[in-house]
N, C-alpha and C positions, 0 to 999 in steps of 0.2 A: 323257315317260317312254320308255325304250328296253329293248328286251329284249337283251339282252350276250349272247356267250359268250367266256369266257376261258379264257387255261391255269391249269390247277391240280395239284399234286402227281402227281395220277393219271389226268389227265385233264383234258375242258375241263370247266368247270363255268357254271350258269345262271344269271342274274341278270338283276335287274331296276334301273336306276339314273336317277337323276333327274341334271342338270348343272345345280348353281347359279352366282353370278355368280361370275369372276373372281375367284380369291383367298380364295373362300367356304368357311369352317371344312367339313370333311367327316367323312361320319356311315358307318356298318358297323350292319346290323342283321342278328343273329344267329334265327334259327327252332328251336323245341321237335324232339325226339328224331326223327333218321330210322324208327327203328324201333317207332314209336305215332302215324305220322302225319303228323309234323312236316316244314311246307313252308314255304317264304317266303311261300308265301300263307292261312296261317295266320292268323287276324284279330286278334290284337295283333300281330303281325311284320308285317302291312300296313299296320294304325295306326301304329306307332312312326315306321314308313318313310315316312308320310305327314304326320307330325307333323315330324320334321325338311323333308321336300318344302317345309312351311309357313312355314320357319325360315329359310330361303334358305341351306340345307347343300348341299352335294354328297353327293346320299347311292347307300347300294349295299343292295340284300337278294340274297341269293343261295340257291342249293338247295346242298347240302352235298353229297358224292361218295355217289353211287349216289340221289341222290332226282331227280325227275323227268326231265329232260334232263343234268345232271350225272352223268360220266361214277366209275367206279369202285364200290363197294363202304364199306358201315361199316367203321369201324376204333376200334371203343369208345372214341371222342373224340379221339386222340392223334392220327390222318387231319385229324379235320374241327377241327380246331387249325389245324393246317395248310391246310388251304383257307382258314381264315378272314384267315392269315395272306396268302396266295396274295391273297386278294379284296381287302385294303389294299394291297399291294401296287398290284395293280390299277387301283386308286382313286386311289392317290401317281400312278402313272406319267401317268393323264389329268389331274390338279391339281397339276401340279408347283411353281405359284405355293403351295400351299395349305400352310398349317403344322398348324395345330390337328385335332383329331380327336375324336371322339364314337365310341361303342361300346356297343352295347345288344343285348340277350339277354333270350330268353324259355326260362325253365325250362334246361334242357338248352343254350338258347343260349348261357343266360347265366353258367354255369358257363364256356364256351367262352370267352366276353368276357371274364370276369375273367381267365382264364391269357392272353389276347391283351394285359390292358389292361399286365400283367406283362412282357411283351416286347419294347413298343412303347413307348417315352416320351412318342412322337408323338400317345401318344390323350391325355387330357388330363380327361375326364368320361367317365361312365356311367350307364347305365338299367340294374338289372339287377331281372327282375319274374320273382318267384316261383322265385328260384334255390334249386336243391333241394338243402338245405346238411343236410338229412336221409340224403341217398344219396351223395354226392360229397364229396368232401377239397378244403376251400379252404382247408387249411394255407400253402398257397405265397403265399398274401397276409400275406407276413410280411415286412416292411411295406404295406399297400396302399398303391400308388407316387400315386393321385390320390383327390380327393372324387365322389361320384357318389348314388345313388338308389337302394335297395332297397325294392321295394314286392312287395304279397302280397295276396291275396284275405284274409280274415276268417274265410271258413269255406274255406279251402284242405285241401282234402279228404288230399291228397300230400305236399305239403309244410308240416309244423305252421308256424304262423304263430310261435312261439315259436322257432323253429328259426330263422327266417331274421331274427328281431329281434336274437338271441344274435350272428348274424353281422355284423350290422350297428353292434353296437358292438362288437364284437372291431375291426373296423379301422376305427374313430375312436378308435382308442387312442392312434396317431402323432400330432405336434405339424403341423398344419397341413393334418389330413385330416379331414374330418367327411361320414361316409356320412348321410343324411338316411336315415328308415326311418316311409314309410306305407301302411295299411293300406286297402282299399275293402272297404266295407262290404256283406254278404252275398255277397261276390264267392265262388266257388271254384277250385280251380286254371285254370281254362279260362276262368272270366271270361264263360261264359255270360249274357249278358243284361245284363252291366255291364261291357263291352270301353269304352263310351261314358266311364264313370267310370276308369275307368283312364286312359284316353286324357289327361283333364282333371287327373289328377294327376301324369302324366310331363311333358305340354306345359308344365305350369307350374311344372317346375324345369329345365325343358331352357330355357325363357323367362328363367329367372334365371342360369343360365351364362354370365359373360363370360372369357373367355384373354387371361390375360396377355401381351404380347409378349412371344417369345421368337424367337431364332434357329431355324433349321433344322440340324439335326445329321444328318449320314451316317452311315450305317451302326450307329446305336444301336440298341441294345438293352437292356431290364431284365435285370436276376438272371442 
Protein backbone atom coordinates (compact mmCIF):
# COMPACT_ATOMS: atom_id res chain seq x y z
CA UNK A 1 0.00 0.00 0.00
CA UNK A 2 1.45 3.39 -0.95
CA UNK A 3 0.51 6.72 0.07
CA UNK A 4 0.48 9.06 -3.52
CA UNK A 5 0.34 12.47 -4.20
CA UNK A 6 -1.02 13.54 -7.43
CA UNK A 7 -1.98 16.52 -9.69
CA UNK A 8 -5.50 17.36 -9.42
CA UNK A 9 -7.64 20.33 -10.93
CA UNK A 10 -6.57 22.61 -8.05
CA UNK A 11 -4.08 21.14 -6.61
CA UNK A 12 -2.15 17.86 -5.77
CA UNK A 13 -4.39 15.65 -4.10
CA UNK A 14 -3.99 12.53 -1.44
CA UNK A 15 -4.31 9.11 -1.82
CA UNK A 16 -3.91 5.86 -0.94
CA UNK A 17 -3.31 3.04 -3.65
CA UNK A 18 -2.74 -0.57 -3.79
CA UNK A 19 -0.71 -2.08 -7.35
CA UNK A 20 -2.29 -5.21 -8.49
CA UNK A 21 -0.91 -7.76 -11.08
CA UNK A 22 -0.19 -6.62 -14.58
CA UNK A 23 -3.18 -6.06 -16.57
CA UNK A 24 -5.49 -6.17 -13.34
CA UNK A 25 -9.03 -4.54 -13.84
CA UNK A 26 -8.73 -1.23 -11.69
CA UNK A 27 -10.98 0.15 -8.93
CA UNK A 28 -11.64 4.23 -7.71
CA UNK A 29 -13.21 4.47 -4.32
CA UNK A 30 -15.04 7.50 -3.72
CA UNK A 31 -15.41 8.89 0.49
CA UNK A 32 -18.86 10.59 2.19
CA UNK A 33 -19.20 14.59 2.20
CA UNK A 34 -16.02 16.86 2.87
CA UNK A 35 -18.11 18.92 4.72
CA UNK A 36 -19.47 16.08 7.78
CA UNK A 37 -16.41 14.42 7.92
CA UNK A 38 -15.95 12.45 5.04
CA UNK A 39 -12.33 11.02 4.34
CA UNK A 40 -10.78 8.15 2.60
CA UNK A 41 -10.38 6.83 5.71
CA UNK A 42 -13.70 6.52 6.45
CA UNK A 43 -14.64 2.83 7.47
CA UNK A 44 -16.73 1.73 4.47
CA UNK A 45 -14.27 3.72 2.03
CA UNK A 46 -11.42 1.71 3.74
CA UNK A 47 -13.57 -1.51 3.41
CA UNK A 48 -14.53 -1.05 -0.20
CA UNK A 49 -10.72 -0.27 -0.80
CA UNK A 50 -9.87 -3.35 0.87
CA UNK A 51 -12.22 -5.47 -0.63
CA UNK A 52 -11.20 -4.75 -4.14
CA UNK A 53 -7.09 -4.83 -2.52
CA UNK A 54 -8.69 -8.77 -2.04
CA UNK A 55 -9.80 -8.99 -5.74
CA UNK A 56 -6.43 -8.37 -7.21
CA UNK A 57 -7.64 -4.76 -8.65
CA UNK A 58 -5.52 -1.96 -9.00
CA UNK A 59 -7.17 0.21 -6.68
CA UNK A 60 -7.12 4.00 -5.63
CA UNK A 61 -9.01 5.97 -2.37
CA UNK A 62 -8.21 9.45 -2.30
CA UNK A 63 -9.19 12.66 -0.23
CA UNK A 64 -11.21 15.15 -2.39
CA UNK A 65 -9.81 18.97 -2.74
CA UNK A 66 -9.45 20.61 0.54
CA UNK A 67 -9.76 17.40 2.85
CA UNK A 68 -6.78 16.31 4.62
CA UNK A 69 -3.48 16.75 2.72
CA UNK A 70 -5.41 17.47 -0.63
CA UNK A 71 -4.93 20.68 -1.70
CA UNK A 72 -7.89 23.37 -2.67
CA UNK A 73 -11.24 24.03 -1.33
CA UNK A 74 -15.15 22.27 -1.63
CA UNK A 75 -16.80 23.18 -4.76
CA UNK A 76 -20.44 21.66 -3.95
CA UNK A 77 -19.56 18.46 -6.08
CA UNK A 78 -18.84 19.94 -9.50
CA UNK A 79 -14.56 20.38 -7.98
CA UNK A 80 -14.55 17.02 -6.56
CA UNK A 81 -16.17 15.40 -10.08
CA UNK A 82 -13.28 16.41 -11.11
CA UNK A 83 -10.79 15.20 -8.86
CA UNK A 84 -12.33 12.03 -9.11
CA UNK A 85 -11.89 12.37 -12.66
CA UNK A 86 -8.17 13.65 -12.11
CA UNK A 87 -7.57 10.27 -9.74
CA UNK A 88 -8.69 7.81 -12.99
CA UNK A 89 -6.88 9.54 -14.68
CA UNK A 90 -4.11 8.88 -12.50
CA UNK A 91 -4.73 5.35 -12.22
CA UNK A 92 -4.96 4.81 -16.39
CA UNK A 93 -1.64 6.58 -16.54
CA UNK A 94 0.29 3.90 -13.91
CA UNK A 95 -2.03 0.74 -15.61
CA UNK A 96 -1.74 1.62 -19.03
CA UNK A 97 -1.97 -2.28 -19.91
CA UNK A 98 -5.47 -2.11 -17.76
CA UNK A 99 -8.80 -1.87 -19.53
CA UNK A 100 -11.64 -2.48 -17.33
CA UNK A 101 -12.78 -0.34 -14.30
CA UNK A 102 -14.81 -0.39 -11.12
CA UNK A 103 -16.08 2.68 -9.22
CA UNK A 104 -17.64 2.75 -5.86
CA UNK A 105 -18.97 5.59 -3.69
CA UNK A 106 -20.20 6.04 -0.23
CA UNK A 107 -23.05 8.55 0.25
CA UNK A 108 -21.86 11.76 -1.25
CA UNK A 109 -19.24 9.45 -3.02
CA UNK A 110 -21.39 7.79 -4.51
CA UNK A 111 -23.51 10.34 -6.12
CA UNK A 112 -19.85 11.46 -7.46
CA UNK A 113 -19.41 7.65 -8.99
CA UNK A 114 -22.44 7.66 -10.71
CA UNK A 115 -21.70 11.12 -12.72
CA UNK A 116 -17.88 9.53 -13.08
CA UNK A 117 -19.47 6.22 -14.16
CA UNK A 118 -21.42 8.74 -16.84
CA UNK A 119 -18.09 9.96 -18.47
CA UNK A 120 -16.00 7.32 -18.47
CA UNK A 121 -17.07 4.19 -20.60
CA UNK A 122 -13.93 2.68 -19.23
CA UNK A 123 -15.72 2.00 -15.71
CA UNK A 124 -17.72 -0.77 -16.55
CA UNK A 125 -19.48 -1.72 -12.74
CA UNK A 126 -20.35 -0.03 -9.53
CA UNK A 127 -20.89 -0.06 -5.64
CA UNK A 128 -22.87 2.68 -4.84
CA UNK A 129 -23.91 2.39 -0.72
CA UNK A 130 -26.31 4.66 0.64
CA UNK A 131 -26.50 7.13 -2.29
CA UNK A 132 -28.55 10.01 -1.11
CA UNK A 133 -31.05 10.02 -4.03
CA UNK A 134 -33.29 11.93 -1.30
CA UNK A 135 -30.80 15.20 -1.65
CA UNK A 136 -29.30 15.01 -5.12
CA UNK A 137 -30.63 14.79 -8.79
CA UNK A 138 -29.46 11.48 -10.45
CA UNK A 139 -31.49 12.57 -13.52
CA UNK A 140 -28.32 12.34 -15.77
CA UNK A 141 -28.49 8.54 -15.48
CA UNK A 142 -30.76 8.62 -18.25
CA UNK A 143 -29.66 5.83 -19.45
CA UNK A 144 -27.43 4.30 -16.78
CA UNK A 145 -24.50 3.36 -19.25
CA UNK A 146 -23.55 -0.12 -16.94
CA UNK A 147 -24.93 -2.67 -14.09
CA UNK A 148 -23.75 -2.20 -10.78
CA UNK A 149 -24.98 -2.46 -6.74
CA UNK A 150 -26.98 -0.15 -4.82
CA UNK A 151 -27.17 -1.04 -1.33
CA UNK A 152 -28.49 1.02 2.01
CA UNK A 153 -28.70 0.36 5.59
CA UNK A 154 -32.58 -0.69 6.72
CA UNK A 155 -32.84 1.92 9.21
CA UNK A 156 -30.81 4.56 7.19
CA UNK A 157 -31.75 7.41 9.20
CA UNK A 158 -30.71 10.18 5.96
CA UNK A 159 -31.42 8.62 3.23
CA UNK A 160 -35.03 6.61 3.15
CA UNK A 161 -34.39 3.34 2.08
CA UNK A 162 -37.35 3.66 -0.27
CA UNK A 163 -35.60 6.40 -1.95
CA UNK A 164 -32.65 4.59 -3.11
CA UNK A 165 -34.80 1.32 -4.07
CA UNK A 166 -36.99 3.75 -6.41
CA UNK A 167 -33.41 4.54 -7.82
CA UNK A 168 -32.42 1.44 -8.40
CA UNK A 169 -34.99 0.42 -10.46
CA UNK A 170 -35.43 3.50 -12.44
CA UNK A 171 -32.05 2.37 -14.09
CA UNK A 172 -32.80 -1.32 -14.64
CA UNK A 173 -35.23 0.03 -16.85
CA UNK A 174 -32.47 -0.11 -20.13
CA UNK A 175 -32.24 -3.53 -21.89
CA UNK A 176 -28.99 -5.08 -20.59
CA UNK A 177 -28.58 -3.15 -17.35
CA UNK A 178 -29.72 -4.52 -14.03
CA UNK A 179 -28.74 -2.52 -10.83
CA UNK A 180 -28.95 -5.26 -8.12
CA UNK A 181 -30.57 -3.34 -4.81
CA UNK A 182 -29.71 -4.71 -1.13
CA UNK A 183 -30.42 -3.81 1.97
CA UNK A 184 -28.33 -4.74 5.62
CA UNK A 185 -30.27 -5.21 8.21
CA UNK A 186 -30.48 -2.84 11.24
CA UNK A 187 -27.63 -0.93 9.57
CA UNK A 188 -28.04 3.03 9.48
CA UNK A 189 -26.54 5.54 7.24
CA UNK A 190 -23.06 5.17 8.82
CA UNK A 191 -23.23 1.40 9.15
CA UNK A 192 -22.23 1.58 12.74
CA UNK A 193 -21.53 -1.66 14.05
CA UNK A 194 -22.53 -3.61 10.60
CA UNK A 195 -19.53 -1.96 8.17
CA UNK A 196 -18.68 -6.10 8.63
CA UNK A 197 -22.10 -6.73 6.89
CA UNK A 198 -21.95 -4.51 4.29
CA UNK A 199 -18.51 -5.34 3.56
CA UNK A 200 -19.99 -9.21 2.90
CA UNK A 201 -22.58 -8.00 0.68
CA UNK A 202 -20.39 -5.66 -1.76
CA UNK A 203 -17.45 -8.33 -1.79
CA UNK A 204 -20.03 -10.77 -3.17
CA UNK A 205 -21.19 -8.92 -6.08
CA UNK A 206 -17.91 -7.37 -6.89
CA UNK A 207 -16.95 -11.51 -6.65
CA UNK A 208 -19.57 -12.04 -9.42
CA UNK A 209 -18.28 -9.33 -11.86
CA UNK A 210 -16.67 -10.59 -14.89
CA UNK A 211 -15.76 -7.80 -18.20
CA UNK A 212 -16.34 -8.74 -21.13
CA UNK A 213 -13.30 -8.21 -23.59
CA UNK A 214 -13.36 -5.14 -25.08
CA UNK A 215 -10.86 -2.90 -26.75
CA UNK A 216 -9.34 0.28 -25.24
CA UNK A 217 -10.90 3.46 -26.76
CA UNK A 218 -8.93 6.98 -26.55
CA UNK A 219 -10.33 9.74 -25.51
CA UNK A 220 -14.11 8.54 -24.76
CA UNK A 221 -16.36 9.80 -23.06
CA UNK A 222 -20.23 9.32 -22.00
CA UNK A 223 -23.12 12.03 -22.65
Amino acid sequence: MADIMFNGPEGRLEGRYHQGPEGAPLAIVLHPHPQHGGTMNNKVTYGLFHLFVNRGYSVLRFNFRGVGRSQGKFARGEGELSDAAAALDWLQSVNNSSVNCFVAGFSFGAWIAMQLLMRRPEIRSFVAVAPPANMYDFSFLAPCPASGLIVIGDQDEIVPPDAAKTLAAKLSRQRDVHVDFQTVEGAKHLFGGKVDDLMTVADAYIGNVSFAPIQPKSGGRRG
